[in-house]
C-alpha positions as CSV (number, residue, x, y, z in Angstrom):
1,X,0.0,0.0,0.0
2,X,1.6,2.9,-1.1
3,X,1.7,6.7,0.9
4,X,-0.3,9.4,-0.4
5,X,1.7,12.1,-1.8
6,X,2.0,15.0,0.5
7,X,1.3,18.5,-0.5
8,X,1.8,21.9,1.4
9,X,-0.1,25.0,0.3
10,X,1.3,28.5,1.6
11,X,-1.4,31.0,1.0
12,X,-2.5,34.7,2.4
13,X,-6.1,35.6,2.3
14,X,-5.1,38.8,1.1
15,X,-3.9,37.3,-1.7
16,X,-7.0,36.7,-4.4
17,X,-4.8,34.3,-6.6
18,X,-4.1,32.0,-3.2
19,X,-7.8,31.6,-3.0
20,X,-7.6,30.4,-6.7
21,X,-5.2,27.9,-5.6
22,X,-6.8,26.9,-2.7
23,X,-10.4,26.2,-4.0
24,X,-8.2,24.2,-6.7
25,X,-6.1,22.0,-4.2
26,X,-9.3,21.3,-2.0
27,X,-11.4,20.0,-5.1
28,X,-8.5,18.1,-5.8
29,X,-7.5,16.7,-2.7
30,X,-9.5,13.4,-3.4
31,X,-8.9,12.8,-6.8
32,X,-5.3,12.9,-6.9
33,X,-5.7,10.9,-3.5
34,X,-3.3,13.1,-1.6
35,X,-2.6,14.7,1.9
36,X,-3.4,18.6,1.6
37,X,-1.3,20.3,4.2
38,X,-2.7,24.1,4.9
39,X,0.0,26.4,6.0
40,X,-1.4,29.7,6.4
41,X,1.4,32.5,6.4
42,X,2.2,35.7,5.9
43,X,2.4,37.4,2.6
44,X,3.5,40.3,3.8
45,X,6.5,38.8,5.6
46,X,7.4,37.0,2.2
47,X,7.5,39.9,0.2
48,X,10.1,41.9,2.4
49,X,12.5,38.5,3.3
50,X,12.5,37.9,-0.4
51,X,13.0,41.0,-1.9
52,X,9.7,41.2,-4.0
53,X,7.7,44.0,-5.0
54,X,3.9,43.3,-5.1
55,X,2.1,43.5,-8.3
56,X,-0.2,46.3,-7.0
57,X,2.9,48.4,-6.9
58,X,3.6,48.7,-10.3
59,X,0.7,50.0,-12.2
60,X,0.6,48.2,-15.5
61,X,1.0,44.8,-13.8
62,X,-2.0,46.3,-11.3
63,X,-4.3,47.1,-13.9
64,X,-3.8,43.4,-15.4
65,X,-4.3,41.5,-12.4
66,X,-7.9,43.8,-11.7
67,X,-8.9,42.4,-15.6
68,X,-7.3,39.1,-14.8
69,X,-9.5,38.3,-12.1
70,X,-12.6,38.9,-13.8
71,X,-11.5,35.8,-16.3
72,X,-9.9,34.2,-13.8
73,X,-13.0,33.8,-11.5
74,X,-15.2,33.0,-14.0
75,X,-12.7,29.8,-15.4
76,X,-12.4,28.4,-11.6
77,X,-16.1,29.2,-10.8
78,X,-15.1,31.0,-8.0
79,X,-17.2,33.9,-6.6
80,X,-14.2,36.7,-7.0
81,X,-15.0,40.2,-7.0
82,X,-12.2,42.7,-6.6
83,X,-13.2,45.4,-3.8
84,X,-13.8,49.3,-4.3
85,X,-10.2,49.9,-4.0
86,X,-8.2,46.7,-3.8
87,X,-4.4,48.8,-3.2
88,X,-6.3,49.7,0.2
89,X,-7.2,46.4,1.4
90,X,-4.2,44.5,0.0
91,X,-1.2,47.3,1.0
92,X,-3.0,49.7,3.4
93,X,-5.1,47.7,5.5
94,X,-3.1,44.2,5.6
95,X,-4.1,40.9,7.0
96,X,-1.7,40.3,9.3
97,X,-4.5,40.0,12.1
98,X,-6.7,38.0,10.2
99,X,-3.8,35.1,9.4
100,X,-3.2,35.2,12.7
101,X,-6.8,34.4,13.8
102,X,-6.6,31.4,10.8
103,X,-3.2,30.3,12.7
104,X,-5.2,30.2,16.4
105,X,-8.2,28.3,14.7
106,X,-5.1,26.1,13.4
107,X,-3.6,26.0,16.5
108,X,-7.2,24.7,18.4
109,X,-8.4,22.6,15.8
110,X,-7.5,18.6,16.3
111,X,-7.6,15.9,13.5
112,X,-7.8,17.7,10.4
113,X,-8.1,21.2,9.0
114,X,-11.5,21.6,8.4
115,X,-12.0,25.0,10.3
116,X,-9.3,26.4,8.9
117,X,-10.3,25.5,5.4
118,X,-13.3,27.1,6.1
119,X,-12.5,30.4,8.4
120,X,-9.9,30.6,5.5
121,X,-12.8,30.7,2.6
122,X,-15.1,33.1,4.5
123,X,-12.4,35.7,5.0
124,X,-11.5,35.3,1.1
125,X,-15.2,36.0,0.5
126,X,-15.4,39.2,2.9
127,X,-12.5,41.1,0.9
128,X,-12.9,39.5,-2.3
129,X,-16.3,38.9,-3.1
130,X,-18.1,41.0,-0.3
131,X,-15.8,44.0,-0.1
132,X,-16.0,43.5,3.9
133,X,-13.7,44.2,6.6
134,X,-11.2,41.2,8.2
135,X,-9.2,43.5,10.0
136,X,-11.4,43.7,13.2
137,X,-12.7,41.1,15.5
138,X,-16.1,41.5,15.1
139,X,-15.3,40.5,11.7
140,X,-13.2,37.8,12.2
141,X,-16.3,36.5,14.8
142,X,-18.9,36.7,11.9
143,X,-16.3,34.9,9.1
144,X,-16.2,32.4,12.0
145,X,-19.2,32.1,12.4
146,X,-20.2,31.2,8.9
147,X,-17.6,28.5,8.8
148,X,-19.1,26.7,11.5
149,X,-17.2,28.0,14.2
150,X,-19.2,27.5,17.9
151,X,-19.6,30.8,19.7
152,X,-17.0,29.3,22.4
153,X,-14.6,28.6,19.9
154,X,-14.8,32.2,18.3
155,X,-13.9,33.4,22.0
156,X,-11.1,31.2,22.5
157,X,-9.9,32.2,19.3
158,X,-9.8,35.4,19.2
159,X,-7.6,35.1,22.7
160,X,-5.3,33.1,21.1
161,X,-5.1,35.1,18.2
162,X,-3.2,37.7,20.2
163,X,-0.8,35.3,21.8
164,X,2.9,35.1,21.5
165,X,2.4,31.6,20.8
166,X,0.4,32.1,17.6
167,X,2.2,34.9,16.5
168,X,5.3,32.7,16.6
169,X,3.7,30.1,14.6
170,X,2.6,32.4,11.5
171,X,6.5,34.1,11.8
172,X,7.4,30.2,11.9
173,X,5.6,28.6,9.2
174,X,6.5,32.3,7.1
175,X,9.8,31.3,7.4
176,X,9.3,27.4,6.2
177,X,7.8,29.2,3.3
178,X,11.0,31.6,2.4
179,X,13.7,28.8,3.2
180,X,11.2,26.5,0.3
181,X,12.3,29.7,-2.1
182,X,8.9,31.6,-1.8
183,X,8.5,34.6,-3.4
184,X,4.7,35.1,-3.3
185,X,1.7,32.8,-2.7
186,X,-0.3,31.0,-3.5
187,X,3.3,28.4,-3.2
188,X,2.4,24.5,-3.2
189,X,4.9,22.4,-2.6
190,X,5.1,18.8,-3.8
191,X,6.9,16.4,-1.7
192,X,8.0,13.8,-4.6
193,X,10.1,10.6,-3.6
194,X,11.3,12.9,-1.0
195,X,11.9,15.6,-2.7
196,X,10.2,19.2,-2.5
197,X,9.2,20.4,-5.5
198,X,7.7,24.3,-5.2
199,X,5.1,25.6,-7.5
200,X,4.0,29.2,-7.7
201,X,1.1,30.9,-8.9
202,X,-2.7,29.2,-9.6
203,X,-1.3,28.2,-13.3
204,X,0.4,25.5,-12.6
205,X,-1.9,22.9,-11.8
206,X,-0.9,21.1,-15.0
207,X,2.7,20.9,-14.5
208,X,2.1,19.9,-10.9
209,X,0.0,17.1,-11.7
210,X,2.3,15.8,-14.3
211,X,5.2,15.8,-12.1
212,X,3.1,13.8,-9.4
213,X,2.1,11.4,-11.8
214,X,-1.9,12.6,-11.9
215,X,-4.0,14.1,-14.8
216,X,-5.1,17.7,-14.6
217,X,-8.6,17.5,-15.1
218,X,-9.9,21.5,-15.8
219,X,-10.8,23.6,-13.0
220,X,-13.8,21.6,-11.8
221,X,-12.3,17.7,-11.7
222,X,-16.0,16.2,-10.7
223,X,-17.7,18.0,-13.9
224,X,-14.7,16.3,-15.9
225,X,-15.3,12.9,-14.9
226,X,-19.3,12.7,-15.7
């Protein structure tokens, strides 16, 4: 019986590409039979350790990725709708709160990563389909809530949120991402025969599954196989 192949995904919620990826790897996770390992970071901390400017901050690339991701959402059927001003919510604004509350739901959840697959979504879908805030904690309560989240487990949450502990796991798992090579998210990486194999962007799909021995099946894999 063999082991099934082991997959990390880096991703920020600020990040509307990550969500891409991530709505991808989670459709995916059963029919390439592998083990999807959410690792929630920081983009911000990725950006400035490797020397990368954001996209946002030049303006031709800006203006692409706002036309982009009207083409882009409608090919991966996912619900993205930039906000009123995206350069506010992505550069101004931040997330660094919010991926610390999806590192304490993390942190508290046992057996799986169910809660933070779906916290994750909701605060995708406040800034990038919603135009809503995730910078407060009233608004990490109601993404929370959505998800599933018990009233108890939202309090406990946000506590941990602000602890030393969790903030050392986000600055932990950022760094895991930069010493893989990452220079912006979403980042998957592959773990083939022992070997880590990093993908960036959500375009890769096809060259990731043909270096894990799997077939890319288009963006929705369960319309594909009827």
């Amino acid at each position: 019986m063999t082991s099934k192949k082991v997959v990390e995904l880096f991703y920020d919620v600020v990040s509307p590409y990550s969500w891409l990826g991530f709505e991808i790897m989670c459709r995916y996770r059963n029919v390439w039979d592998v083990e999807l390992k959410l690792r929630p970071a920081f983009l911000g901390g990725i950006m400035q350790g490797a020397g990368n400017k954001p996209p946002g901050l030049v303006p031709n690339k800006f203006a692409y990725m706002v036309k982009d991701l009207h083409r882009l959402a409608n090919y991966f059927d996912v619900p993205l709708h930039p906000p009123a001003d995206p350069f506010e919510v992505m550069f101004q604004k931040g997330t660094l709160s919010a991926m610390r509350f999806v590192t304490a739901v993390q942190q508290m959840e046992k057996g799986g990563d169910k809660q933070v697959e779906q916290v994750s979504r909701e605060l995708w879908r406040r800034i990038w389909s919603e135009d809503k805030d995730i910078t407060q904690p009233e608004s990490f309560s109601e993404a929370a809530k959505k998800a599933g989240l018990t009233d108890g487990e939202i309090e406990k949450a946000l506590k941990l949120c602000t602890s030393q502990e969790v903030k050392e796991k986000l600055k932990l798992t950022t760094e895991d991402a930069l010493n893989y090579g990452a220079f912006g998210f979403p980042m998957l990486i592959c773990h083939i025969d022992g070997k880590p194999e990093m993908f960036f962007g959500s375009d890769r799909f096809e060259l990731m599954a043909n270096c894990i021995g799997e077939k890319w099946l288009g963006p929705k894999p369960d319309v594909s196989k009827l």
